[in-house]
BALOBA-1460 file (C-alpha; in Angstrom, 3 decimals):
// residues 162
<rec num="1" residu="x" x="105.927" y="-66.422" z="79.845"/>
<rec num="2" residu="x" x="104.880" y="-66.720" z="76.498"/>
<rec num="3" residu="x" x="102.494" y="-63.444" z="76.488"/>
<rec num="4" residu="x" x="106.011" y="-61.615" z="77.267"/>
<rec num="5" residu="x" x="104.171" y="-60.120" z="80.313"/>
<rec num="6" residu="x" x="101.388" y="-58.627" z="77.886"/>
<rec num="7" residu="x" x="98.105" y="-59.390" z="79.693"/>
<rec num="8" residu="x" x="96.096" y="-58.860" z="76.675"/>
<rec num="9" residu="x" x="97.839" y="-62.073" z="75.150"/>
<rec num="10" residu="x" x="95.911" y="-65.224" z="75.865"/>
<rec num="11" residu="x" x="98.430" y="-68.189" z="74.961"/>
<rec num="12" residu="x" x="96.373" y="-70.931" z="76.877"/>
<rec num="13" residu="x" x="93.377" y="-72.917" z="75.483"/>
<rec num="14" residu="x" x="89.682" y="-72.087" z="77.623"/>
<rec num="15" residu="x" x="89.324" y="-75.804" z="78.964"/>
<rec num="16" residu="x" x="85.354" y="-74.495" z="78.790"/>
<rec num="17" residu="x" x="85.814" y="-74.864" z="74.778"/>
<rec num="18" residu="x" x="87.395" y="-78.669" z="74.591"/>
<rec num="19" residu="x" x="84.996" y="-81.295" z="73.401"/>
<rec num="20" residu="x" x="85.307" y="-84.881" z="75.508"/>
<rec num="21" residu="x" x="88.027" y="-87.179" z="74.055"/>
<rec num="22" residu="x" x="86.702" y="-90.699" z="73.116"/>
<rec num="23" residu="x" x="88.422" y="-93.204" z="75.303"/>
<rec num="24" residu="x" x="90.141" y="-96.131" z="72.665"/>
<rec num="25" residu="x" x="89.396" y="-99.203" z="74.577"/>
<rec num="26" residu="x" x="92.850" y="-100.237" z="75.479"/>
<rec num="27" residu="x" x="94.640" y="-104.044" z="75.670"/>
<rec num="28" residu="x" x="92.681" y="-105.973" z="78.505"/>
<rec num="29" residu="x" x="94.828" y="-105.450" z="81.122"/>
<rec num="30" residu="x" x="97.700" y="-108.116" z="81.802"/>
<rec num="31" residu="x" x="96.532" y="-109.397" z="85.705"/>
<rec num="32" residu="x" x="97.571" y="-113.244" z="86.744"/>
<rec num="33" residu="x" x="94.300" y="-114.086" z="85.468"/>
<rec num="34" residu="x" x="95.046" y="-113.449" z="82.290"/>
<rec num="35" residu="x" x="96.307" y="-116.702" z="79.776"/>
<rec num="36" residu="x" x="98.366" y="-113.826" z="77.965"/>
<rec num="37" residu="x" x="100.406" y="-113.047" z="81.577"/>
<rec num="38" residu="x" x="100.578" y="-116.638" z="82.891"/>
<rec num="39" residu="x" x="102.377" y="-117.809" z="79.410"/>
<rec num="40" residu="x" x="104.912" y="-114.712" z="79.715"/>
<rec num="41" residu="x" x="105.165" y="-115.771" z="83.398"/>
<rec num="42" residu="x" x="105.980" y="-119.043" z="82.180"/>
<rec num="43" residu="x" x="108.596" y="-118.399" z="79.601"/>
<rec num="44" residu="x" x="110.488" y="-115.830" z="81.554"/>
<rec num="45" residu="x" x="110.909" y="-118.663" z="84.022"/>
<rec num="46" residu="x" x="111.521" y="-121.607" z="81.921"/>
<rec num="47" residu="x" x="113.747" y="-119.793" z="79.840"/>
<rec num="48" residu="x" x="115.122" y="-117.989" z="82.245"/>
<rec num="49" residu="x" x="114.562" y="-114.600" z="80.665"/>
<rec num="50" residu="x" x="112.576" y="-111.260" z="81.758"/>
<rec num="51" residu="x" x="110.629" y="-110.452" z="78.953"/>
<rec num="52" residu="x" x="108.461" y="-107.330" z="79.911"/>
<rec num="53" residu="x" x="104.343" y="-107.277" z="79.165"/>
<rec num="54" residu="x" x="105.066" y="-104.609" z="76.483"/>
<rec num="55" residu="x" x="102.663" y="-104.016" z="73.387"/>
<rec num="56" residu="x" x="105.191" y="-106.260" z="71.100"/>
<rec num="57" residu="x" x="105.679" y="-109.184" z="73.186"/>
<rec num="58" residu="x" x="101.890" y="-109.659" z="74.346"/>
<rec num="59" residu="x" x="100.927" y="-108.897" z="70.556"/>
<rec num="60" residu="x" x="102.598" y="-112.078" z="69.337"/>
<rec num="61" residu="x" x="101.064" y="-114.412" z="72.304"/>
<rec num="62" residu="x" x="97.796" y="-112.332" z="71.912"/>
<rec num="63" residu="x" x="97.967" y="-113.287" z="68.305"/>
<rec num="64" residu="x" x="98.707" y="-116.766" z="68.624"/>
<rec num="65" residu="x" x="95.610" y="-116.570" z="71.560"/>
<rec num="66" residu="x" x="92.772" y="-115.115" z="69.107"/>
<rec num="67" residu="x" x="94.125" y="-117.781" z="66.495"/>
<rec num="68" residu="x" x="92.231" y="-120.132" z="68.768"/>
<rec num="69" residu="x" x="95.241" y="-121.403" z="70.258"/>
<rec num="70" residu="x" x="95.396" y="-122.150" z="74.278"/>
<rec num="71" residu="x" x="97.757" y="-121.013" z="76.591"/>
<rec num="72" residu="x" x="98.616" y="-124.676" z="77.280"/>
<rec num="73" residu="x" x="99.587" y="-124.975" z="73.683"/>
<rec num="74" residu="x" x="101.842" y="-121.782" z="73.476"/>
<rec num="75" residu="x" x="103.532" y="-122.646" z="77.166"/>
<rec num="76" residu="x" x="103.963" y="-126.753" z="75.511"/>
<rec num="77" residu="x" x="105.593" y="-125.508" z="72.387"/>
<rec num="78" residu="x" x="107.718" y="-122.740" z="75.210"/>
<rec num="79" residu="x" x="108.817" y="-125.854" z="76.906"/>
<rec num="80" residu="x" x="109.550" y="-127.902" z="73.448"/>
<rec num="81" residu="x" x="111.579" y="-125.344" z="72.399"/>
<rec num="82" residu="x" x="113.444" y="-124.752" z="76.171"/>
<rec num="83" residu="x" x="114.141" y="-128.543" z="75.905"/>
<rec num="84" residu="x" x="115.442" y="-128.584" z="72.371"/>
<rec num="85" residu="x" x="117.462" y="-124.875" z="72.606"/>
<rec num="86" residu="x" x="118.754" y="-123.688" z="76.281"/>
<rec num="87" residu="x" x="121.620" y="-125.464" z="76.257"/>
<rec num="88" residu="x" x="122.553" y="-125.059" z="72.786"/>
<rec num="89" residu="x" x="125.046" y="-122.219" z="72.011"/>
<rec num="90" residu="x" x="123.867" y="-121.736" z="68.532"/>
<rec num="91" residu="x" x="120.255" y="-121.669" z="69.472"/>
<rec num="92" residu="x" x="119.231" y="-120.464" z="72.680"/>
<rec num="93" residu="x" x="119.423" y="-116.522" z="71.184"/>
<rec num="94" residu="x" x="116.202" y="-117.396" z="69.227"/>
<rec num="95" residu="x" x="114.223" y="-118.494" z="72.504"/>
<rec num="96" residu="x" x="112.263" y="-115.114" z="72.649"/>
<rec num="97" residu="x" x="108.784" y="-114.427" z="71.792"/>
<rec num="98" residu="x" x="108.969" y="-113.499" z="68.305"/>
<rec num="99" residu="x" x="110.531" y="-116.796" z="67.916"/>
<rec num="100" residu="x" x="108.184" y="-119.007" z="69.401"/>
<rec num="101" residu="x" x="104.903" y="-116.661" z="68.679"/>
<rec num="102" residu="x" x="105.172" y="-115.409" z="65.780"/>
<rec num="103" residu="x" x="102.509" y="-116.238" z="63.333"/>
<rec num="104" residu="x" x="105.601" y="-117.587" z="60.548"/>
<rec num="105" residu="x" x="106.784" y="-120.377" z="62.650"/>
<rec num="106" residu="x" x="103.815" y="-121.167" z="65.008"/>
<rec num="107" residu="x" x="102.057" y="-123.899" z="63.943"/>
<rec num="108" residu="x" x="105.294" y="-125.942" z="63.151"/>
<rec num="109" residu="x" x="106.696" y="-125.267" z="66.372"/>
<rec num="110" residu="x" x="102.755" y="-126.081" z="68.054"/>
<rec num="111" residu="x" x="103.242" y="-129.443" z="65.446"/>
<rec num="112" residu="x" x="106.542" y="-130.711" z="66.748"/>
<rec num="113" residu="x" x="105.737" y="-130.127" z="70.672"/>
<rec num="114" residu="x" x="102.584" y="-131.898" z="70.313"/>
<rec num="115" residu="x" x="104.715" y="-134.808" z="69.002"/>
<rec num="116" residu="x" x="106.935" y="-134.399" z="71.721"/>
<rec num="117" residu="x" x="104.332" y="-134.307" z="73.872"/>
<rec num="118" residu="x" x="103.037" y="-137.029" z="73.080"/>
<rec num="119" residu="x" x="106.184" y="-139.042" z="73.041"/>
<rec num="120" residu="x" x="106.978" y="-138.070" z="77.185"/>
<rec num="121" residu="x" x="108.463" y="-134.998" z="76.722"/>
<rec num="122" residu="x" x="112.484" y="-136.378" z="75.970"/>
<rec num="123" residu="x" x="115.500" y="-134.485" z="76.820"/>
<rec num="124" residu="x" x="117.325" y="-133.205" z="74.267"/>
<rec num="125" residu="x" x="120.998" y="-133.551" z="74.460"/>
<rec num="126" residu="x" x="123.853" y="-132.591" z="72.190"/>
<rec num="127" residu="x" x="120.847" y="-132.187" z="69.687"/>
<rec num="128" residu="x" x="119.510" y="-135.317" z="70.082"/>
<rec num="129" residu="x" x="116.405" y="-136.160" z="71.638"/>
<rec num="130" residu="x" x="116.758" y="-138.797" z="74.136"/>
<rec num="131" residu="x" x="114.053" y="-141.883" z="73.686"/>
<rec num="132" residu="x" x="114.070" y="-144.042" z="76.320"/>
<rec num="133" residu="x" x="114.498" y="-148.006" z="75.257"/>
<rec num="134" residu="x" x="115.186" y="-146.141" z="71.982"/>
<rec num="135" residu="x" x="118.113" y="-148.224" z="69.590"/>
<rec num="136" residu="x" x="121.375" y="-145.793" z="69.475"/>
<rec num="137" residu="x" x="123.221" y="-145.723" z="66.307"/>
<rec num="138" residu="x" x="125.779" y="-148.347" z="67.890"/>
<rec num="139" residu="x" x="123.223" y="-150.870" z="67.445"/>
<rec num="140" residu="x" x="122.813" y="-151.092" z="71.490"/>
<rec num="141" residu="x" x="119.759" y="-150.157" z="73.310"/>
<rec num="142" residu="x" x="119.902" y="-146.977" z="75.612"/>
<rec num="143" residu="x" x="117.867" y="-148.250" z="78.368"/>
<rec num="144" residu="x" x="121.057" y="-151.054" z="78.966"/>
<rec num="145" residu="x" x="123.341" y="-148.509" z="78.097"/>
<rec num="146" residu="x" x="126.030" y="-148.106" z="81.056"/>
<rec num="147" residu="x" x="125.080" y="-151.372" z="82.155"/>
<rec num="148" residu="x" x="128.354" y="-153.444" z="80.504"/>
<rec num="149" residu="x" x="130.257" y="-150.851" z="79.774"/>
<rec num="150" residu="x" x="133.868" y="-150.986" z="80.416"/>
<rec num="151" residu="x" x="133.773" y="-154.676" z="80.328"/>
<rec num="152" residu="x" x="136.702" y="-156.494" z="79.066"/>
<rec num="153" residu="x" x="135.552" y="-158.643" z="76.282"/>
<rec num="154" residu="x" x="138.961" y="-159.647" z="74.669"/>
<rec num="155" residu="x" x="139.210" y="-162.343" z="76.775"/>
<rec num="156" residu="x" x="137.005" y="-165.856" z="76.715"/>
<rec num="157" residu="x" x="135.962" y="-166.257" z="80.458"/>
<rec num="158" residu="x" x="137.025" y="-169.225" z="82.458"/>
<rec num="159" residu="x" x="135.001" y="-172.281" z="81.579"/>
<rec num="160" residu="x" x="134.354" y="-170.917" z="78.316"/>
<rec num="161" residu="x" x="135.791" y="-172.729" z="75.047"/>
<rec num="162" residu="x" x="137.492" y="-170.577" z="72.536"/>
């Protein structure tokens, strides 16, 4: 014991002489209700990560939340940048929150999924977004794409002049 067995040593505080601690209102706490949970909800799933409801992560999807943003608009720009990254081997380390949420790269990212949006949500593959009826650089429409392929054209059919 700290007193050393010496009785006349006190070495604890008299809990009759503490004032009452203020309470600090704390974060609102993270329930399914709340648009803060359901867009860490969604990106863990979409991205297929497990992102925790830690101080750090919710600070940068509370932040983007009190800049008036929605949680439809921070779980569109989560699915944008799924689309555009998963798959990509160069890209799919920066699909975290700090990414995504961070007040530097926000509103571009909010920007570029609203366009994508708006344009029906394309795959993305080999880095390339994938417009349907959209002209590939061959010249050829995508939509037909498949359709002739592997089609001998070196020869004029019978009935055909040459």
């Amino acid at each position: 014991s700290e007193s050393g067995g010496d009785p006349s040593v006190n070495s604890t505080t008299d809990p009759s002489g503490k004032k009452p601690s203020c309470q600090v209102a704390g974060q609102p706490d993270n329930t399914p209700d709340d648009p803060a949970t359901a867009v860490l909800d969604h990106f863990n799933q979409v991205t297929k990560s497990s992102y925790r409801d830690g101080k750090t992560t919710m600070g940068y999807i509370r932040g983007r939340l009190a800049d008036m943003f929605t949680a439809e608009d921070l779980i569109r720009v989560t699915d944008y940048a799924t689309a555009k990254w998963l798959d990509d081997p160069k890209m799919c380390d920066y699909l975290r929150p700090k990414t995504l949420f961070g007040p530097e790269n926000f509103q571009e990212y909010h920007q570029k999924a609203m366009k994508w949006d708006e344009a029906g949500r394309p795959a993305c593959i080999n880095g390339k977004w994938q417009i349907p009826g959209a002209i590939s650089p061959t010249g050829r429409v995508d939509t037909f794409k498949g359709s002739y392929d592997g089609t001998d054209y070196s020869q004029v059919p019978e009935g055909f002049r040459s």
